[in-house]
VOGU-3710 file (C-alpha; in Angstrom, 3 decimals, decimal comma):
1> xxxxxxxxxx> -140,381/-35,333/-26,778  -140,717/-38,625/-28,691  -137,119/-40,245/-28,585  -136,193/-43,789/-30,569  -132,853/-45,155/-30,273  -131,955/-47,930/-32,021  -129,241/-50,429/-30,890  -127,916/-53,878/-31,657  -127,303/-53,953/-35,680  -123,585/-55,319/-36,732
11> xxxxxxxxxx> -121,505/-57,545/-39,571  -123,092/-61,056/-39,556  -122,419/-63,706/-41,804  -124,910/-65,050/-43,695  -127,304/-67,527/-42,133  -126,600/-66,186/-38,813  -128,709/-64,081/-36,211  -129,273/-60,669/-34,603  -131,125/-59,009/-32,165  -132,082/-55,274/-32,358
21> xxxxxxxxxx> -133,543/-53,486/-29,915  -135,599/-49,831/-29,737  -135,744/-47,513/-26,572  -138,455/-45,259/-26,631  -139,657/-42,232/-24,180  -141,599/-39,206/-24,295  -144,256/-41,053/-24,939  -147,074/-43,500/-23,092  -145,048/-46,960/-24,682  -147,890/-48,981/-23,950
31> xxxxxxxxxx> -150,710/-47,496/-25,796  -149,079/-47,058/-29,443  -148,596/-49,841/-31,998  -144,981/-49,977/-33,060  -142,924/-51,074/-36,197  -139,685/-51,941/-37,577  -138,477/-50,257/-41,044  -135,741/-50,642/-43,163  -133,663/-49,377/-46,294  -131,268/-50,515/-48,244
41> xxxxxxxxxx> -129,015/-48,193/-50,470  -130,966/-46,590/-53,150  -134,024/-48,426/-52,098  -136,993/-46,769/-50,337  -138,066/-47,516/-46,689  -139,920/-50,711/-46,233  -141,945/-52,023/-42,991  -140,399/-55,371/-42,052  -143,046/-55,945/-38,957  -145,262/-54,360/-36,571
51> xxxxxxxxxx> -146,566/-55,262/-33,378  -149,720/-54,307/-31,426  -149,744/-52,047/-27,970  -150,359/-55,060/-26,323  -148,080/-57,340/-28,322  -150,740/-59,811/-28,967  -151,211/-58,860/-32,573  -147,992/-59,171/-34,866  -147,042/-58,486/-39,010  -144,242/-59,414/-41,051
61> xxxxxxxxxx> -143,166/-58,831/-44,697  -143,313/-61,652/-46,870  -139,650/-61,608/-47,625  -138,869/-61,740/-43,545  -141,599/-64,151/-42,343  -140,872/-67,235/-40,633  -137,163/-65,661/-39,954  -138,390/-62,837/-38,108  -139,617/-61,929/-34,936  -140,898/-58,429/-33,352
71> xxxxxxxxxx> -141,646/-58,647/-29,455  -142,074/-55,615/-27,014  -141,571/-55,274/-23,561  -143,806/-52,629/-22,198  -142,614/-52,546/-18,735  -139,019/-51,368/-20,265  -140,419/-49,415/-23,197  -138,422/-51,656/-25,539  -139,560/-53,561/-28,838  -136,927/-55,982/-30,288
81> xxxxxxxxxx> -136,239/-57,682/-33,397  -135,196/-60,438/-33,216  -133,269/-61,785/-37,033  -132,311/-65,405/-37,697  -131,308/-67,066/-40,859  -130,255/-63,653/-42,258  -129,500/-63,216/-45,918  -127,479/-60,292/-47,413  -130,359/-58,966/-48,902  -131,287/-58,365/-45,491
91> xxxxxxxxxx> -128,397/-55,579/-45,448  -130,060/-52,199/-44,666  -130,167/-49,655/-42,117  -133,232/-50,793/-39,704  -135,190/-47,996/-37,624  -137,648/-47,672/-35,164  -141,062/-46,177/-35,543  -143,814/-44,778/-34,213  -147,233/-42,820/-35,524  -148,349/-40,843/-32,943
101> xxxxxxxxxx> -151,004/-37,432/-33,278  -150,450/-38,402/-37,033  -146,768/-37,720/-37,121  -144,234/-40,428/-37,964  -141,136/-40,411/-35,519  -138,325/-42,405/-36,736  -135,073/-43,482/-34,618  -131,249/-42,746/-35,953  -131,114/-45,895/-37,387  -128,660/-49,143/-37,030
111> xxxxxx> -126,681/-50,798/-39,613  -127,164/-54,397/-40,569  -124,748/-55,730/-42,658  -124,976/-59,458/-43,918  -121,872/-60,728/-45,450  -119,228/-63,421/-45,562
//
């Protein structure tokens, strides 16, 4: 079965960096598009950036762009996110996510929490 698990999310100050990271199995890693997602308290879910099977095509939202980066490593089955310059509106919960056979599988989630 499709499994997600979401690591790396932590306290940060503002201004500074993090690096999440998403293991996936169950599935063929290569050949699916995957995406980053997050929500804030009270908030709904919002895509912060996808990234192509191969990795060659990339999106961001607007309010993450240019501080932002999703990569994928399809040899480990991985996709980072990579966070710099972080702002404590960028406090949420961040999953992992994929669409495959038309059904959305989401990871448990990781806390970021951006605060002096």
């Amino acid at each position: 079965q499709v499994q997600l698990v979401e690591s790396g999310g932590g306290l940060v100050q503002p201004g500074g960096s993090l690096r999440l990271s998403c293991a996936a199995s169950g599935f063929t890693f290569s050949n699916y598009y995957m995406s980053w997602y997050r929500q804030a308290p009270g908030n709904e879910r919002e895509l912060v950036a996808g990234i192509s099977n191969t990795g060659s095509s990339t999106k961001y939202a607007d309010s993450v762009k240019g501080r932002f980066t999703i990569s994928r490593d399809n040899a480990k089955n991985t996709v980072d996110l990579q966070m710099n310059s972080l702002k404590p509106e960028d406090t949420a919960v961040y999953y992992c996510n994929v669409v495959r056979l038309r059904s959305n599988y989401w990871g448990q989630g990781t806390q970021v929490t951006v605060s002096s």
